[in-house]
C-alpha positions in Angstrom: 0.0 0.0 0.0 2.8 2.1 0.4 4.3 2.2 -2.7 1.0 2.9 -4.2 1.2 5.9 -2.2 4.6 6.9 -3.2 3.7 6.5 -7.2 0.2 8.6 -6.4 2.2 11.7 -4.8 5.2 10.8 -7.4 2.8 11.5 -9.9 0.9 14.2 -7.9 3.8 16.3 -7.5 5.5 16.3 -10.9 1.9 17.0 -12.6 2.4 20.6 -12.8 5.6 20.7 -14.4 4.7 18.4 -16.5 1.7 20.7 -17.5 2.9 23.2 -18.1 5.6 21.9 -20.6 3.1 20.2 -22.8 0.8 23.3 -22.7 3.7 25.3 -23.8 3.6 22.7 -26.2 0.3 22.6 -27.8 0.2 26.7 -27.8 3.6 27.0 -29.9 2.4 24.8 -32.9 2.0 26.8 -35.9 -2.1 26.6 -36.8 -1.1 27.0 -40.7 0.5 23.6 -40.3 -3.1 22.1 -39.4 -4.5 24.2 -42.1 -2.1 23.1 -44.5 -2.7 19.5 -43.6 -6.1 19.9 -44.0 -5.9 21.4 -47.8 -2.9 18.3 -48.5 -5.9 15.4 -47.6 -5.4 14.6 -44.1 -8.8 12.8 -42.7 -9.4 12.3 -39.6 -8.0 13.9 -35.5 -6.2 11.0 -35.3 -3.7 11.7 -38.2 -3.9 15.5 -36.9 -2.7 14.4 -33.5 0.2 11.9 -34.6 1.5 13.4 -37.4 1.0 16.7 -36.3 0.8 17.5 -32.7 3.1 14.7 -31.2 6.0 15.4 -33.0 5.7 19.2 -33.4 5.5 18.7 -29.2 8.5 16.8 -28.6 11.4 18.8 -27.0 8.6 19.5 -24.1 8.0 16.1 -24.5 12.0 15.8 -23.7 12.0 18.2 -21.1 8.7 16.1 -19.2 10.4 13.1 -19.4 14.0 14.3 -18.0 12.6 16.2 -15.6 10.2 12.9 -14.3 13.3 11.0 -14.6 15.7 13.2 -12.2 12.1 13.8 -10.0 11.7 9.7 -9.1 15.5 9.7 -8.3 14.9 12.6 -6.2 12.2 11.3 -4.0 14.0 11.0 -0.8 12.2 10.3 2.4 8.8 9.7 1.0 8.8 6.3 2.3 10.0 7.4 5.9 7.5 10.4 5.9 4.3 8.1 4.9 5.4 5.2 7.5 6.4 7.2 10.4 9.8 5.5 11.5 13.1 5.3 10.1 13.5 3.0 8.1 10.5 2.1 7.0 9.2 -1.4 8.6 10.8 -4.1 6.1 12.3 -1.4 4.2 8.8 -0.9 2.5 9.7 1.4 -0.7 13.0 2.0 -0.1 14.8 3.9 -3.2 18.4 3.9 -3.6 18.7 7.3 -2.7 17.2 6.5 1.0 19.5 3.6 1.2 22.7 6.0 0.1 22.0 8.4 3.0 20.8 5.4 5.2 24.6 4.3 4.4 26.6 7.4 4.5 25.1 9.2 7.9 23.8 6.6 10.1 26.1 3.6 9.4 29.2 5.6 8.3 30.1 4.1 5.5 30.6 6.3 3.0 33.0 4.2 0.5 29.9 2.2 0.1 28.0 5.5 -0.2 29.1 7.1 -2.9 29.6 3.6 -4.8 25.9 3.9 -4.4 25.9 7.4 -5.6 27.9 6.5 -8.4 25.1 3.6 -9.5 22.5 6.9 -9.4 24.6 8.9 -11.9 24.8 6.3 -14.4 21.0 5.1 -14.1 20.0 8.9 -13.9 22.4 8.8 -17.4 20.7 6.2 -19.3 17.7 6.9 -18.3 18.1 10.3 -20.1 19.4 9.0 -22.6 16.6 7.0 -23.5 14.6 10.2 -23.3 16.5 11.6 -25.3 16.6 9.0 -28.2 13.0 8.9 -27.6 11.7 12.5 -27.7 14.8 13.4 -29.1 15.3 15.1 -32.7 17.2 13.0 -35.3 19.4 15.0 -37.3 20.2 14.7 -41.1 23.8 14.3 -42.4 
């Protein structure tokens, strides 16, 4: 139950970011591109919306999804904050980050720490990576 908590205010709390990024979005696509469309043969919303919209929307597509990324990595101490005691009973949605600083100030290791720390920089990396080959733009050449 609490995870499902943790993903619920995960979600909550990156939603206006989020937002706002694809509102920017939607408002910077050129109308005369739909109108263009339009006159060319295109159908139906659905061809509007995926040959138009989406890809017209996706560096704030980009930004979203690198910004969701480094947010869930970020999410220290939700799991200690929901359950009340530190750690949580049976380590009950635990991130990495909570068992870095679990590691470095309360059992003084910090070797194993920033070993730890090291592990979030290179998921953090190819996680944005993938964003970026995702939502990304190709170039030509």
């Amino acid at each position: 139950i609490v995870f499902g908590i943790m993903v619920f205010v995960g979600l909550w709390s990156s939603m206006g970011l989020g937002f706002l990024a694809m509102l920017s979005g939607i408002l910077n696509i050129d109308r005369t591109i739909y109108e263009a469309a339009y006159i060319d043969g295109m159908k139906n919303r659905f061809q509007e919306i995926f040959y138009i919209t989406i890809p017209s929307m996706k560096p704030q597509m980009l930004f979203g999804a690198v910004m969701a990324v480094v947010g869930t990595f970020n999410a220290y101490g939700l799991a200690s904050a929901l359950t009340g005691s530190y750690p949580p009973p049976q380590y009950v949605g635990w991130l990495i980050v909570d068992h870095m600083n679990d590691f470095a100030f309360s059992r003084m290791e910090m070797g194993y720490a920033s070993a730890l720390s090291v592990v979030l920089l290179v998921m953090c990396l190819l996680m944005n990576r993938f964003c970026y080959r995702l939502f990304g733009t190709k170039e030509v050449g």
